[in-house]
N, C-alpha and C positions, 0 to 999 in steps of 0.2 A: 748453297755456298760451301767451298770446300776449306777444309783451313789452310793450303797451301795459300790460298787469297789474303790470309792473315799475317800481320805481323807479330810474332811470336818473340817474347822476353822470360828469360832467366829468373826475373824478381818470383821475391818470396814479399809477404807481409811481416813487416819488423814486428819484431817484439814489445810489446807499447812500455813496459817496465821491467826493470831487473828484480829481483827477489826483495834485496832490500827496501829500493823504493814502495815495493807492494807493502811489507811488513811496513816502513815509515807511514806511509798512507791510511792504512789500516788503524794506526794506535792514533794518529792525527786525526782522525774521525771519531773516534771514540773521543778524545780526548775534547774534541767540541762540545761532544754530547754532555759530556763532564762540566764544561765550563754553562752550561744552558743550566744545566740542573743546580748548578751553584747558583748563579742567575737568578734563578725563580724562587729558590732557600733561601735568597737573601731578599725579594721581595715578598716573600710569605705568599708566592703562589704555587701551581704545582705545571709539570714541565712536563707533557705526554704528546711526542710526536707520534704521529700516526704512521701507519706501513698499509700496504694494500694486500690481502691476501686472496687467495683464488678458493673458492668451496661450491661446494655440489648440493644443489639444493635438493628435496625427496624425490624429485622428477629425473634427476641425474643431469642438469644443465649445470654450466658453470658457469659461476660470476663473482664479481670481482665487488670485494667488501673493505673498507678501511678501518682497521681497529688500532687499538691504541699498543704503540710497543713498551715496554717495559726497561724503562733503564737502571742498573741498581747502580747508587755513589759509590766511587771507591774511596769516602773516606770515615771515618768513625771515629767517635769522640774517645779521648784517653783519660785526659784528669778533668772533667767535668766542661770547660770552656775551653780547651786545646784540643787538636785534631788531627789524626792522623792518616795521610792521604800516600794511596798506594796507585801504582801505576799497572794497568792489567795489559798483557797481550792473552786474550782469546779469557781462558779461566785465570791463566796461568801469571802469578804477582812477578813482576821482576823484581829482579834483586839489583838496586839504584848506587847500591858500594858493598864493600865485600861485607857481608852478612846484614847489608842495612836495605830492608824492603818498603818502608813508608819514609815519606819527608813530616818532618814536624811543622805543623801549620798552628801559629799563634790564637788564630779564634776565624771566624767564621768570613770576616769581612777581608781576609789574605789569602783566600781559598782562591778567588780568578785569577788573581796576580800570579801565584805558584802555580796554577796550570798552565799559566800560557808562556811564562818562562818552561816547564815542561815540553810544552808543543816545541817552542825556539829549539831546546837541547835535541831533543826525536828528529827535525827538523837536519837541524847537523849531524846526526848520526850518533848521539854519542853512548844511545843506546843500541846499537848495529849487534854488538855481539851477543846481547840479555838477549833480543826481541830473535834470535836467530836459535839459541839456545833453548830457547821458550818455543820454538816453532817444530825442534825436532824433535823434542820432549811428548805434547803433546800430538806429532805423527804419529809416535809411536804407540799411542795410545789407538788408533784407529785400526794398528795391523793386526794380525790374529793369528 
């Protein structure tokens, strides 16, 4: 078959996301993981989703193993029963109003509530220029 027998088009494959929305998605994922781990803190269990990882056993074949990922809370107690809940892109805490990096969360059972009003705000953007700021910060940590 020659390609002249073809019909031939100009398309490209679109771009599935803009920056933003990757950065929005990214902290929206996380921020589930957040509310599971509240979830489970607040029934006294514990919350370890699994990931699949690839390893080479002594022979050098490789195969595919499921272990447990590791999610740390991003929140921590301040005056003994109050809590202070920080929002991360990557390592890196955003900063939620000018100089303020955690929201104040009343006790432990306000913790889902205040994340998923979080997720709503990410959602709308209205952390667009922390999560953008936070992105080329941490670039710059990668060059050399």
């Amino acid at each position: 078959m020659k390609l002249s027998q073809l019909k031939l088009t100009a398309a490209k494959k679109p771009t599935l996301a803009s920056e933003e929305h990757r950065r929005r998605s990214k902290v929206i994922r996380r921020l589930h993981e957040q509310i599971a781990l509240a979830r489970a803190t607040l029934s006294n269990t514990t919350y370890a989703p699994s990931r699949n990882r690839t390893i080479k056993d002594s022979d050098g074949t490789r195969r595919v193993v499921s272990s447990a990922k590791r999610v740390k809370a991003w929140w921590f107690d301040i005056d003994g029963n109050r809590l202070a809940l920080t929002v991360r892109y990557g390592s890196q805490v955003l900063e939620l109003g000018k100089g303020k990096f955690s929201v104040d969360v009343p006790d432990v059972n306000h913790l889902v509530p205040t994340l998923e009003l979080i997720v709503e705000a990410v959602r709308e953007g209205e952390l667009d220029t922390q999560m953008a700021n936070a992105a080329t910060s941490l670039r710059k940590g990668f060059k050399r």
